[in-house]
KETIDREN-524901 format. One record per atom (N, C-alpha, C): atom name; z, y, x; residue in three letters. Coordinates in nm, 3 decimals, m for minus. Layout:
BEGIN
+------+---------+---------+---------+------+
: name :      c3 :      c2 :      c1 : resn :
+------+---------+---------+---------+------+
:   CA :       Z :       Y :       X :  ala :
...
+------+---------+---------+---------+------+
***
This chain:
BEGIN
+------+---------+---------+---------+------+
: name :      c3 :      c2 :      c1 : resn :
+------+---------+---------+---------+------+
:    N :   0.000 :  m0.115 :   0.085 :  unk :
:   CA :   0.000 :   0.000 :   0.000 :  unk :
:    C :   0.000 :   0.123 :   0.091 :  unk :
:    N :  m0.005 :   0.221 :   0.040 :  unk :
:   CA :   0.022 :   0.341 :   0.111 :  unk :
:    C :   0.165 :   0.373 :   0.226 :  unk :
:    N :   0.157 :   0.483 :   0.274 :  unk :
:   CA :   0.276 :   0.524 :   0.313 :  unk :
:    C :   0.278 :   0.673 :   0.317 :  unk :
:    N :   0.392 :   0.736 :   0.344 :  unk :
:   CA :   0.402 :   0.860 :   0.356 :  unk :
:    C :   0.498 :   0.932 :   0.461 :  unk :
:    N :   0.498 :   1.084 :   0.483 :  unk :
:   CA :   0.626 :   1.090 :   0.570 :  unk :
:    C :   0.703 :   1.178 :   0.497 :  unk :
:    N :   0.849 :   1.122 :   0.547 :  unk :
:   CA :   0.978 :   1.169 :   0.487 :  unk :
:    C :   1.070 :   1.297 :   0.588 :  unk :
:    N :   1.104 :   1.398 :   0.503 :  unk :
:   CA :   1.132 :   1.513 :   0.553 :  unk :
:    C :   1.214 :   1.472 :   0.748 :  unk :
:    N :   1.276 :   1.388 :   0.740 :  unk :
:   CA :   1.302 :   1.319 :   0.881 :  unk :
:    C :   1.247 :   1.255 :   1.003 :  unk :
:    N :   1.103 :   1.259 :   0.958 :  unk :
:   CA :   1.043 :   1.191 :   1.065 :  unk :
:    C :   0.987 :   1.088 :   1.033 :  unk :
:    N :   1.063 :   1.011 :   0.956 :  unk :
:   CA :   1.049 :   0.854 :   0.967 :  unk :
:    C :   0.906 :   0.814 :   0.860 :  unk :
:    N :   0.864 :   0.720 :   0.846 :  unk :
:   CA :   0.754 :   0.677 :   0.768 :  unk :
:    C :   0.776 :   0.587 :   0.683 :  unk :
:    N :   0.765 :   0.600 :   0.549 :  unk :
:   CA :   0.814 :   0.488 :   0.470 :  unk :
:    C :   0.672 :   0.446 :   0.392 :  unk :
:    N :   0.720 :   0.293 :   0.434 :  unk :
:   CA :   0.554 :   0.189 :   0.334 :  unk :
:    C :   0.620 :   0.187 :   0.222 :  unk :
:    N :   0.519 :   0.183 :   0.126 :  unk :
:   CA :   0.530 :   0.125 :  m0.017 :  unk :
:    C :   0.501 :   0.002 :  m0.002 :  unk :
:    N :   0.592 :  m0.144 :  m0.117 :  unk :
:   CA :   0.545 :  m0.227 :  m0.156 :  unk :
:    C :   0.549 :  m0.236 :  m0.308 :  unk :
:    N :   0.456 :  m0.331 :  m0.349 :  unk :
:   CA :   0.541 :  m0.354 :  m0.454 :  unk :
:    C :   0.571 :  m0.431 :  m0.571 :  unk :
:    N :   0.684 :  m0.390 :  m0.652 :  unk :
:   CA :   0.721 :  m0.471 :  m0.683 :  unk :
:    C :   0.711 :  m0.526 :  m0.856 :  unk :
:    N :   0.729 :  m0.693 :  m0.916 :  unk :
:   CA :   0.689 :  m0.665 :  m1.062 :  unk :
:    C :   0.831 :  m0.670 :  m1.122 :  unk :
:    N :   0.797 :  m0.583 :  m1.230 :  unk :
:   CA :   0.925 :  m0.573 :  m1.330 :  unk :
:    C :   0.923 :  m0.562 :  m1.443 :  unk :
:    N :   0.937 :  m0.609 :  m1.567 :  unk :
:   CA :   0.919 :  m0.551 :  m1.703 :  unk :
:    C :   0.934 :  m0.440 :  m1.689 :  unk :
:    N :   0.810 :  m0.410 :  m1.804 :  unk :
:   CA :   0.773 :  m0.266 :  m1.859 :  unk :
:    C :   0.918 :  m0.206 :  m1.907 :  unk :
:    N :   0.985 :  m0.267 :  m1.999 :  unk :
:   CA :   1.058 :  m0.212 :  m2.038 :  unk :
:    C :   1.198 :  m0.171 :  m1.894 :  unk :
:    N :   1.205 :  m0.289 :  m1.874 :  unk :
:   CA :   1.255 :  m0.212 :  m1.735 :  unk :
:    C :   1.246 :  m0.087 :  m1.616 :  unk :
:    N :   1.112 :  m0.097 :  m1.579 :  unk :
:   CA :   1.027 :   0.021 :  m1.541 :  unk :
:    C :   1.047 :   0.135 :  m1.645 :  unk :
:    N :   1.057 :   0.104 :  m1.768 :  unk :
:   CA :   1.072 :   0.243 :  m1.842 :  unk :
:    C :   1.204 :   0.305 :  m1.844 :  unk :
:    N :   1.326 :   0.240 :  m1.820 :  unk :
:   CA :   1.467 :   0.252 :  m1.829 :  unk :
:    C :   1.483 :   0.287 :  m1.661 :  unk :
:    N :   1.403 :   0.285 :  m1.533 :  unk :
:   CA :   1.466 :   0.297 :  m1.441 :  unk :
:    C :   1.414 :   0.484 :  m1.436 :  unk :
:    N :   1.267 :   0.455 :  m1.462 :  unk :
:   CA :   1.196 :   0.609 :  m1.459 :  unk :
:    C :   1.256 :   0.704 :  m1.538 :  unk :
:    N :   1.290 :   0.683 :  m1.668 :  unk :
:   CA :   1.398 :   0.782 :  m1.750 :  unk :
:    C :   1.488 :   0.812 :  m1.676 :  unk :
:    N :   1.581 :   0.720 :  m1.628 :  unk :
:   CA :   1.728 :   0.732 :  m1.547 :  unk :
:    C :   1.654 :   0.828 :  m1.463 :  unk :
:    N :   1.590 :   0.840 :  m1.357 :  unk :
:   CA :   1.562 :   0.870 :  m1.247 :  unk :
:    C :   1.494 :   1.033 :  m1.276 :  unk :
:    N :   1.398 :   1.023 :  m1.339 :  unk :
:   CA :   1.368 :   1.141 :  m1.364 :  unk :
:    C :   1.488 :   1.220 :  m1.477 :  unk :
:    N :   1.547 :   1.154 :  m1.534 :  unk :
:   CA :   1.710 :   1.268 :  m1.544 :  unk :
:    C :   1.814 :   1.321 :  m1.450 :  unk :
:    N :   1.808 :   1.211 :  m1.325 :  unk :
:   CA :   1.869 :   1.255 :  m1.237 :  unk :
:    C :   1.785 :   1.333 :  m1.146 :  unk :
:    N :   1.677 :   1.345 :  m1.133 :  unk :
:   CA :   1.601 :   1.437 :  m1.068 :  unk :
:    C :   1.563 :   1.385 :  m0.922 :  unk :
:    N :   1.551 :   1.269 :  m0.955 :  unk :
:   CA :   1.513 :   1.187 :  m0.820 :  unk :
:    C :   1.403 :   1.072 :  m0.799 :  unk :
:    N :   1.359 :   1.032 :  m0.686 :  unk :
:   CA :   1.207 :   0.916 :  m0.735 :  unk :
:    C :   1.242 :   0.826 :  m0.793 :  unk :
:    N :   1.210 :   0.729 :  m0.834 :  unk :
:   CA :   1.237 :   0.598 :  m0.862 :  unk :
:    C :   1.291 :   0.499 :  m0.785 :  unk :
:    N :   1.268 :   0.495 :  m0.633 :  unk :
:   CA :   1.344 :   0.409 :  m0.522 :  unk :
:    C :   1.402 :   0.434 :  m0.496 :  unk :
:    N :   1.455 :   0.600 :  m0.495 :  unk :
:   CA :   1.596 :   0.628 :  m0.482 :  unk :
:    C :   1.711 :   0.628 :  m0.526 :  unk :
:    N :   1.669 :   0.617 :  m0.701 :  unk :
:   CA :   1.780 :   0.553 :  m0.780 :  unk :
:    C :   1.844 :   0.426 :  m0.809 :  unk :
:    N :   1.690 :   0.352 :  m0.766 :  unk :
:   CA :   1.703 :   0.182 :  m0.744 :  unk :
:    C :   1.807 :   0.192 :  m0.617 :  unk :
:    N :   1.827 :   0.246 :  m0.512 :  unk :
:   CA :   1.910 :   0.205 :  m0.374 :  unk :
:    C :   2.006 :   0.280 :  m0.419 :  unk :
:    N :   1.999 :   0.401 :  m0.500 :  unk :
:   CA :   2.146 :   0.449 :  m0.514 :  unk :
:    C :   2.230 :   0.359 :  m0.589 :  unk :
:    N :   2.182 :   0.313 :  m0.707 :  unk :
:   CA :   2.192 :   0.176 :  m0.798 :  unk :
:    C :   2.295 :   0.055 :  m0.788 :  unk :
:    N :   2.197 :   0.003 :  m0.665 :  unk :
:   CA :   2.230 :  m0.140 :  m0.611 :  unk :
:    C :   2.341 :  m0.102 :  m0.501 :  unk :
:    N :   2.313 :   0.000 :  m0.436 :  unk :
:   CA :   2.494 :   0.042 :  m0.324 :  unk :
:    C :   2.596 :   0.072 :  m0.401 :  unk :
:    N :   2.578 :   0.131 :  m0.548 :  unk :
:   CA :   2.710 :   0.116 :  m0.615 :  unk :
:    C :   2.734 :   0.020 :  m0.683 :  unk :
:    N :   2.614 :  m0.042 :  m0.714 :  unk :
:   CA :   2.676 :  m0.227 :  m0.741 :  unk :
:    C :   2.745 :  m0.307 :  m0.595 :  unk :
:    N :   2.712 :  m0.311 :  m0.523 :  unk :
:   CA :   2.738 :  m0.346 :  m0.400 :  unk :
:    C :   2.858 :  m0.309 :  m0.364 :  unk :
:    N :   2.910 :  m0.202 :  m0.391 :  unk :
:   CA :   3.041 :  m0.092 :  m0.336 :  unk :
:    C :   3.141 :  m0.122 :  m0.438 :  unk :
:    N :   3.102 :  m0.145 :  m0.568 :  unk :
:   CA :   3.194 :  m0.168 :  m0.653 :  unk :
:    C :   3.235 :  m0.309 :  m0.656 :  unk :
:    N :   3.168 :  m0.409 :  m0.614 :  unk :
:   CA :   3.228 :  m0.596 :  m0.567 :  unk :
:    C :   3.291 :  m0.538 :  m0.507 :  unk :
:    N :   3.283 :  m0.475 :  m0.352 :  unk :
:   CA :   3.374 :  m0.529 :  m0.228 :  unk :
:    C :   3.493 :  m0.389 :  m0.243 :  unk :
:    N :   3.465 :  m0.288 :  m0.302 :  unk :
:   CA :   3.577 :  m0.158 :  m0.384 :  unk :
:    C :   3.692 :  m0.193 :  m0.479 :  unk :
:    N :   3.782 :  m0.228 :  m0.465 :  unk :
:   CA :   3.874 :  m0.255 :  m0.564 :  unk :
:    C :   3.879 :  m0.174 :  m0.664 :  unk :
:    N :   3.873 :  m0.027 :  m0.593 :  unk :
:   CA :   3.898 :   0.086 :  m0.721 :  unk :
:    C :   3.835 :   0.097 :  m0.812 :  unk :
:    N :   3.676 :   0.094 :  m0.700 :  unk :
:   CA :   3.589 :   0.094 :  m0.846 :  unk :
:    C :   3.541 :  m0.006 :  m0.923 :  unk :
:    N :   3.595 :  m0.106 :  m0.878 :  unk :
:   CA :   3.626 :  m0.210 :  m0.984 :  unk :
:    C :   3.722 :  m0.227 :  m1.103 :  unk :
:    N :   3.819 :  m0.185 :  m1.025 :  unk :
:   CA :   3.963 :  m0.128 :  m1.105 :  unk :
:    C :   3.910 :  m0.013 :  m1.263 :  unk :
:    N :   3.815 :   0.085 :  m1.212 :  unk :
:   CA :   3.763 :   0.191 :  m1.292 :  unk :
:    C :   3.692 :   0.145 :  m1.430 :  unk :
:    N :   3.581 :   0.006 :  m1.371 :  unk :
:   CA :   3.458 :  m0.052 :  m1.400 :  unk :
:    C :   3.553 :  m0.119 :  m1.556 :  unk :
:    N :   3.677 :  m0.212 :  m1.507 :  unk :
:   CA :   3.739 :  m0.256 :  m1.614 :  unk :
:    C :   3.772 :  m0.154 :  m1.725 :  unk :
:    N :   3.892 :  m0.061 :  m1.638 :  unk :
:   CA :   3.957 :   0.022 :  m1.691 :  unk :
:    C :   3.843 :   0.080 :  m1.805 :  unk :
:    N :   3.725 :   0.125 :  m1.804 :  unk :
:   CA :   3.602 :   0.169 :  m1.871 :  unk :
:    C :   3.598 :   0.009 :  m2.007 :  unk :
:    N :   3.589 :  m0.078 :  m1.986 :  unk :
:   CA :   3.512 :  m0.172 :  m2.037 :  unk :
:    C :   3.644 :  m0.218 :  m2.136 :  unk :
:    N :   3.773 :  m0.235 :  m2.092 :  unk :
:   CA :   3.902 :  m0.207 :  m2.184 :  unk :
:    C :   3.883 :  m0.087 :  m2.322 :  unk :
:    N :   3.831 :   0.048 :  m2.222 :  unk :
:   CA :   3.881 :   0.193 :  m2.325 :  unk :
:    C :   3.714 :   0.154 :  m2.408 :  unk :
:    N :   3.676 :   0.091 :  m2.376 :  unk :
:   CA :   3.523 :   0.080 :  m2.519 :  unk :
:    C :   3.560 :   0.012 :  m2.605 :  unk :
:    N :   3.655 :  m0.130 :  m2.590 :  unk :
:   CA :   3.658 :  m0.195 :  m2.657 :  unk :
:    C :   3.813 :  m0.170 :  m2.786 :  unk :
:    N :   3.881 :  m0.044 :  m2.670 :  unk :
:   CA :   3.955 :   0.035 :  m2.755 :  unk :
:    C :   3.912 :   0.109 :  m2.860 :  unk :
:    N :   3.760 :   0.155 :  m2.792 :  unk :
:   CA :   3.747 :   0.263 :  m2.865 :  unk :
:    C :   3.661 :   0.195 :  m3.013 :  unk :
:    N :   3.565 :   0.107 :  m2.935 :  unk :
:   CA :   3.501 :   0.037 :  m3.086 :  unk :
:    C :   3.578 :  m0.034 :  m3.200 :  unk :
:    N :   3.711 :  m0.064 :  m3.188 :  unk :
:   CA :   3.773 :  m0.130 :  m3.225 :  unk :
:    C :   3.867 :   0.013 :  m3.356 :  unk :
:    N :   3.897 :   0.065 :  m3.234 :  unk :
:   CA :   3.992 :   0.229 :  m3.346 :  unk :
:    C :   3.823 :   0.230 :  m3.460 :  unk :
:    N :   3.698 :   0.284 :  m3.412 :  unk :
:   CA :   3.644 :   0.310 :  m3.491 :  unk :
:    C :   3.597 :   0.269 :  m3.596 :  unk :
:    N :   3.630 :   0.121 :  m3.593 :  unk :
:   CA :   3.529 :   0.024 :  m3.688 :  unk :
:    C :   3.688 :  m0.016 :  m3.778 :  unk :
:    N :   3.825 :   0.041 :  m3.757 :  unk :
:   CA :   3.933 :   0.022 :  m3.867 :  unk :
:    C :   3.911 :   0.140 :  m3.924 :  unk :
:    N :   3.872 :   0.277 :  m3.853 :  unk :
:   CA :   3.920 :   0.369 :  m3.919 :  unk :
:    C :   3.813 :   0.388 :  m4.080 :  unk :
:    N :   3.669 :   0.376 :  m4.005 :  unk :
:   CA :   3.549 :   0.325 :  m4.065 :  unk :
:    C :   3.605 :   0.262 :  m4.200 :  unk :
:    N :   3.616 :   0.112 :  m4.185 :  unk :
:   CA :   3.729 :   0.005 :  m4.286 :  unk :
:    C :   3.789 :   0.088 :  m4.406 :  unk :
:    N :   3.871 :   0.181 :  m4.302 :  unk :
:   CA :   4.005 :   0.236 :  m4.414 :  unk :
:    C :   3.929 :   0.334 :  m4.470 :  unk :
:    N :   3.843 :   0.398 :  m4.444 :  unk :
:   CA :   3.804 :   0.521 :  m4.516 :  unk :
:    C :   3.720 :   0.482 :  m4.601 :  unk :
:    N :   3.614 :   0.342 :  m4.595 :  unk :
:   CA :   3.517 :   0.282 :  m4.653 :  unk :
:    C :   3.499 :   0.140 :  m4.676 :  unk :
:    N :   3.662 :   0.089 :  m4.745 :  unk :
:   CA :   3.710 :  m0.054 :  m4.742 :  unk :
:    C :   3.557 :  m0.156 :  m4.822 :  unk :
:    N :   3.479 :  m0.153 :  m4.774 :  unk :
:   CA :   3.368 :  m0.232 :  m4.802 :  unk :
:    C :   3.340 :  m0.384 :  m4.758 :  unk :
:    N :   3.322 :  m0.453 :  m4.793 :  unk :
:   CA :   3.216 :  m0.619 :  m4.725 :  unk :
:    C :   3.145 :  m0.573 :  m4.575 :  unk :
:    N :   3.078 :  m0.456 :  m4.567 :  unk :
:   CA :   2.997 :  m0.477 :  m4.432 :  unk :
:    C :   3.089 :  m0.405 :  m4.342 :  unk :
:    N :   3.178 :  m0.350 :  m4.386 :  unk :
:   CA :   3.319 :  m0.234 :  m4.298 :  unk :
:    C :   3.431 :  m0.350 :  m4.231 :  unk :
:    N :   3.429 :  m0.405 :  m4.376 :  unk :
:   CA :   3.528 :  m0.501 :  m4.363 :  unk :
:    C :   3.466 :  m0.630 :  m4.223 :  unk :
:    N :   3.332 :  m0.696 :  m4.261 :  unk :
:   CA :   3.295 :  m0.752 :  m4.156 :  unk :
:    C :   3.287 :  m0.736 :  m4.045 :  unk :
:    N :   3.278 :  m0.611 :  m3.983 :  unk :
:   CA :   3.242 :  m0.536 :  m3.890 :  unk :
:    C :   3.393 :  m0.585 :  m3.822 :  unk :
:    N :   3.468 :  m0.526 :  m3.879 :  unk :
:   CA :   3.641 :  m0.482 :  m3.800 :  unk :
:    C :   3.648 :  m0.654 :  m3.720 :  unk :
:    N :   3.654 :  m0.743 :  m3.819 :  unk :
:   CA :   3.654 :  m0.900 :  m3.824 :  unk :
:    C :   3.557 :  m0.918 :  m3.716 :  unk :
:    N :   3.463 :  m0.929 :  m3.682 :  unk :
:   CA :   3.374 :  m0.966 :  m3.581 :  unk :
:    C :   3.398 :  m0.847 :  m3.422 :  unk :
:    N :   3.429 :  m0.736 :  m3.477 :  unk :
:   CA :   3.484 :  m0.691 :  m3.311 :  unk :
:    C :   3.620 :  m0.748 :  m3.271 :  unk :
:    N :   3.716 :  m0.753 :  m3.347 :  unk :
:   CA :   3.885 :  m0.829 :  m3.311 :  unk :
:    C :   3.851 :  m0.960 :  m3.315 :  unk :
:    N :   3.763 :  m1.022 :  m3.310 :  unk :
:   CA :   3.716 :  m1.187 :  m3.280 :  unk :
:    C :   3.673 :  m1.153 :  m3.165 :  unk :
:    N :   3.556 :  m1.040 :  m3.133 :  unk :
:   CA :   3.518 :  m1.050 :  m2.990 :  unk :
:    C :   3.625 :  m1.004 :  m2.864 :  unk :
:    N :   3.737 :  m0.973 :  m2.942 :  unk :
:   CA :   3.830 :  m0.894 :  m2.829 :  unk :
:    C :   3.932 :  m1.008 :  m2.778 :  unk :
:    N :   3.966 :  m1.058 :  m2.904 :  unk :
:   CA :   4.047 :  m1.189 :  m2.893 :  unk :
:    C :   3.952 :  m1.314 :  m2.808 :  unk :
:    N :   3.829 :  m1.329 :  m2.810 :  unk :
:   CA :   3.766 :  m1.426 :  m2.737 :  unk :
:    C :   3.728 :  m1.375 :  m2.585 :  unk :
:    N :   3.705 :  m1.226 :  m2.565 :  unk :
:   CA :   3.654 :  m1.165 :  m2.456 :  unk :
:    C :   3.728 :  m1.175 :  m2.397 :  unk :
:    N :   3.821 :  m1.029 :  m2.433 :  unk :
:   CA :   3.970 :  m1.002 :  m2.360 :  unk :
:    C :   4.093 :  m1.089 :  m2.342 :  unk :
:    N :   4.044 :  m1.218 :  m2.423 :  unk :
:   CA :   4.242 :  m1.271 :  m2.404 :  unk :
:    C :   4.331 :  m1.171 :  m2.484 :  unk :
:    N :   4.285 :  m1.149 :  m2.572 :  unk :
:   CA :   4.414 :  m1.029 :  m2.669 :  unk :
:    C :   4.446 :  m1.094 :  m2.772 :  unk :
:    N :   4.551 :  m1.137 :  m2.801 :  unk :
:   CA :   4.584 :  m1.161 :  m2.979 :  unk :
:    C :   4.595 :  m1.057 :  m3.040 :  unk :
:    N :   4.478 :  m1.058 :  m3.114 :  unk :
:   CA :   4.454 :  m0.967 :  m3.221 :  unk :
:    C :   4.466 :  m1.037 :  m3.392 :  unk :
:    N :   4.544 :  m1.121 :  m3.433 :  unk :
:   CA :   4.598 :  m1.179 :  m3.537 :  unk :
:    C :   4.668 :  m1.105 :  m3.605 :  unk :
:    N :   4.760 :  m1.018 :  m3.581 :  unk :
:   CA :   4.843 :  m0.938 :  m3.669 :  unk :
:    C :   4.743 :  m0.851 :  m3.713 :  unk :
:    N :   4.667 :  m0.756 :  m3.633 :  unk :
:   CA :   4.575 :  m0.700 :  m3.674 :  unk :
:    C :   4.491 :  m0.742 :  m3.789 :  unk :
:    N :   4.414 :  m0.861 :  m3.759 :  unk :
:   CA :   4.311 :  m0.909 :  m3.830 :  unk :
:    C :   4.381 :  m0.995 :  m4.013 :  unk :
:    N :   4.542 :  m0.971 :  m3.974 :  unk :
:   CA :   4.606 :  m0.988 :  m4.091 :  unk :
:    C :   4.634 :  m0.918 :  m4.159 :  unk :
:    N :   4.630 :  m0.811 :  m4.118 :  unk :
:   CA :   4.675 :  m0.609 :  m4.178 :  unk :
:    C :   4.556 :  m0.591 :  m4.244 :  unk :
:    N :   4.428 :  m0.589 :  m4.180 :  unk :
:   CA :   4.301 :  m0.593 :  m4.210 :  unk :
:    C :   4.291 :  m0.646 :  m4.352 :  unk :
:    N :   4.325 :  m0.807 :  m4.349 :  unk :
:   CA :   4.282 :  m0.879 :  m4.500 :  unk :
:    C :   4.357 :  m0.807 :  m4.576 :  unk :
:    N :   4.489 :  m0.773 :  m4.527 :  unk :
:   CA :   4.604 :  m0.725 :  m4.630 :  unk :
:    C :   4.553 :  m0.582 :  m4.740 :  unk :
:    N :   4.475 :  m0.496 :  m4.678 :  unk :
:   CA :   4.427 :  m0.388 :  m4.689 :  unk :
:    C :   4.288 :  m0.423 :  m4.729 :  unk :
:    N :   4.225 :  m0.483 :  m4.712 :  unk :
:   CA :   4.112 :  m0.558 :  m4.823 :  unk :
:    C :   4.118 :  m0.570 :  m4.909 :  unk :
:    N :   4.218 :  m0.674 :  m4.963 :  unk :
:   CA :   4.286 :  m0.707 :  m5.086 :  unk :
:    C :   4.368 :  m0.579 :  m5.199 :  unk :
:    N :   4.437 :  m0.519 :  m5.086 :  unk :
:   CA :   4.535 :  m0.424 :  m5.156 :  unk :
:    C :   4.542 :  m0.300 :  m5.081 :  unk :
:    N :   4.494 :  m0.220 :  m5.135 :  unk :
:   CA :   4.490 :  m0.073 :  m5.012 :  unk :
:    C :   4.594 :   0.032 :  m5.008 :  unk :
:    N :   4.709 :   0.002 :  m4.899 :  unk :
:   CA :   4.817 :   0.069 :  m4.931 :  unk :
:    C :   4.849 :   0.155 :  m4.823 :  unk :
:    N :   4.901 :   0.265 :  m4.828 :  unk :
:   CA :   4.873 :   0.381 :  m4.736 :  unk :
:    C :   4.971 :   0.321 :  m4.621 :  unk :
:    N :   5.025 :   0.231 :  m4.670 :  unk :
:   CA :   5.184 :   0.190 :  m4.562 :  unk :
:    C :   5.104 :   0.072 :  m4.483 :  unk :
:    N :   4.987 :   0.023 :  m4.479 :  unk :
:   CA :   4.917 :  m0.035 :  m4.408 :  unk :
:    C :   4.883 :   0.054 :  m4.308 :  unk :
:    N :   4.811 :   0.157 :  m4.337 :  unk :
:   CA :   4.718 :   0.247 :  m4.264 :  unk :
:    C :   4.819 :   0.254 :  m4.135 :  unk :
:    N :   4.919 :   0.283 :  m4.154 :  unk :
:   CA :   5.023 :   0.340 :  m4.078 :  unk :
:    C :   5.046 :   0.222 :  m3.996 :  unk :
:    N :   5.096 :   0.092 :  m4.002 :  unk :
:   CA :   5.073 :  m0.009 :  m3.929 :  unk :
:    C :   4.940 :  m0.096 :  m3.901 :  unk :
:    N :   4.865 :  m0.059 :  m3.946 :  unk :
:   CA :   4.733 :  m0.057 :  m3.857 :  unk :
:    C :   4.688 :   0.027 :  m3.755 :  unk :
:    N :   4.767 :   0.147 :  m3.760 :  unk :
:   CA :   4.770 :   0.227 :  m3.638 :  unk :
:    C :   4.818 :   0.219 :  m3.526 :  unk :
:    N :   4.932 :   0.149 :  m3.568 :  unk :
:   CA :   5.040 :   0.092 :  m3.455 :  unk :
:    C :   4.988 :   0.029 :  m3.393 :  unk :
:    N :   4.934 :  m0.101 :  m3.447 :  unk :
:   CA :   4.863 :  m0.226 :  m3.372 :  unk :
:    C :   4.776 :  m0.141 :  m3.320 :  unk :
:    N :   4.657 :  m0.072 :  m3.376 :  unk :
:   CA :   4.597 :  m0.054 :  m3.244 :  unk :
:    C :   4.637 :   0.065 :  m3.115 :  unk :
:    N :   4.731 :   0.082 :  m3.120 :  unk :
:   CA :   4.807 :   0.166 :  m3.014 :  unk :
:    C :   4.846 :   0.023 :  m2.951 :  unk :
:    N :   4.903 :  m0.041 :  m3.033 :  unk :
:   CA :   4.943 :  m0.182 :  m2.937 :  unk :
:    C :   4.857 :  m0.251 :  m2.853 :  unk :
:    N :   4.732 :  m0.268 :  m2.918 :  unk :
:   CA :   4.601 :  m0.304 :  m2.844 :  unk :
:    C :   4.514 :  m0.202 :  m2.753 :  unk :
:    N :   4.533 :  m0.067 :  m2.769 :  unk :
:   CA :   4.497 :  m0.026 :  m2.619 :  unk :
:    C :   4.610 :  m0.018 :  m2.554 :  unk :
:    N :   4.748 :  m0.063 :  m2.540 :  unk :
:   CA :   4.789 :  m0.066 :  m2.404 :  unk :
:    C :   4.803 :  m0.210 :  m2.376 :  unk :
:    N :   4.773 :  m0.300 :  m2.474 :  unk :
:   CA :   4.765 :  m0.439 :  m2.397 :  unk :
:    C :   4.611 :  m0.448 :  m2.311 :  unk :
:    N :   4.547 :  m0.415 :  m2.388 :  unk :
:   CA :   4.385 :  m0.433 :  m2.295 :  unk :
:    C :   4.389 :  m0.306 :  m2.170 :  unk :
:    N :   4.428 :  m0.164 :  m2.175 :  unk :
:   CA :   4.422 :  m0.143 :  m2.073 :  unk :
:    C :   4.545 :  m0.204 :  m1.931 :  unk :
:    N :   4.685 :  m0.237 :  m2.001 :  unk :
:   CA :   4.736 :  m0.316 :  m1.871 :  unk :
:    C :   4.696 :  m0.453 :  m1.863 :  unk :
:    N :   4.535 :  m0.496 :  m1.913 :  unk :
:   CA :   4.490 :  m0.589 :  m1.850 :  unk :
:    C :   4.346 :  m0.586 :  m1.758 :  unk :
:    N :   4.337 :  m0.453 :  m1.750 :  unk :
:   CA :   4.213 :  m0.401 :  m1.650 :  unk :
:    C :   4.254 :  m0.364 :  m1.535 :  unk :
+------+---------+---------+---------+------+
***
């Protein structure tokens, strides 16, 4: 392929390489938002994948992040529930506290029992201990990141 020279001196070849389109389309967006070529975001990329294995911290961070989503999808899809006690609201809550309890290692049972309870019967003295629990469940999932 071609090559070119880089403000340093040095000469860099092109090769290259195949990738789904759709891939290629998700690296060029990224890249041209950050205001940079395309191989430079790929190496900036892969050194912070790289840095974050052998980095504790930012591994430490990587969890800490992947805990507060599952905090956060979880607050949103009760609050969702309570404001709009529906079949697809209701399913929703049920299938993320299944994925938290199977992902995370969290017992989320009391929860998912408050839940039916408030299905059935919608009482403001639920709301209030459904809040609790999930205050209970982001500090169990984040002191497990």
């Amino acid at each position: 392929m071609g090559s070119e020279k880089i403000t340093s001196g040095e000469t860099v070849a092109y090769k290259r390489v195949k990738i789904p389109t759709t891939a290629y389309e998700y690296v060029r967006e990224r890249s041209k938002a950050r205001g940079m070529p395309m191989w430079q975001y790929i190496l900036q990329s892969v050194n912070f994948y790289e840095a974050s294995l052998r980095n504790v911290s930012v591994s430490d961070a990587t969890k800490a992040q992947n805990a507060s989503y599952y905090v956060i999808k979880a607050t949103m899809a009760v609050t969702e529930f309570i404001h709009k006690p529906k079949k697809d609201n209701y399913d929703k809550v049920v299938k993320i506290l299944n994925q938290i309890k199977e992902r995370k290692k969290v017992d989320t049972t009391v929860l998912l029992q408050l839940v039916e309870a408030y299905y059935s019967k919608r009482r403001k003295s639920l709301i209030r201990v459904m809040m609790q629990e999930l205050i209970k469940l982001n500090i169990e999932l984040m002191s497990k990141a």
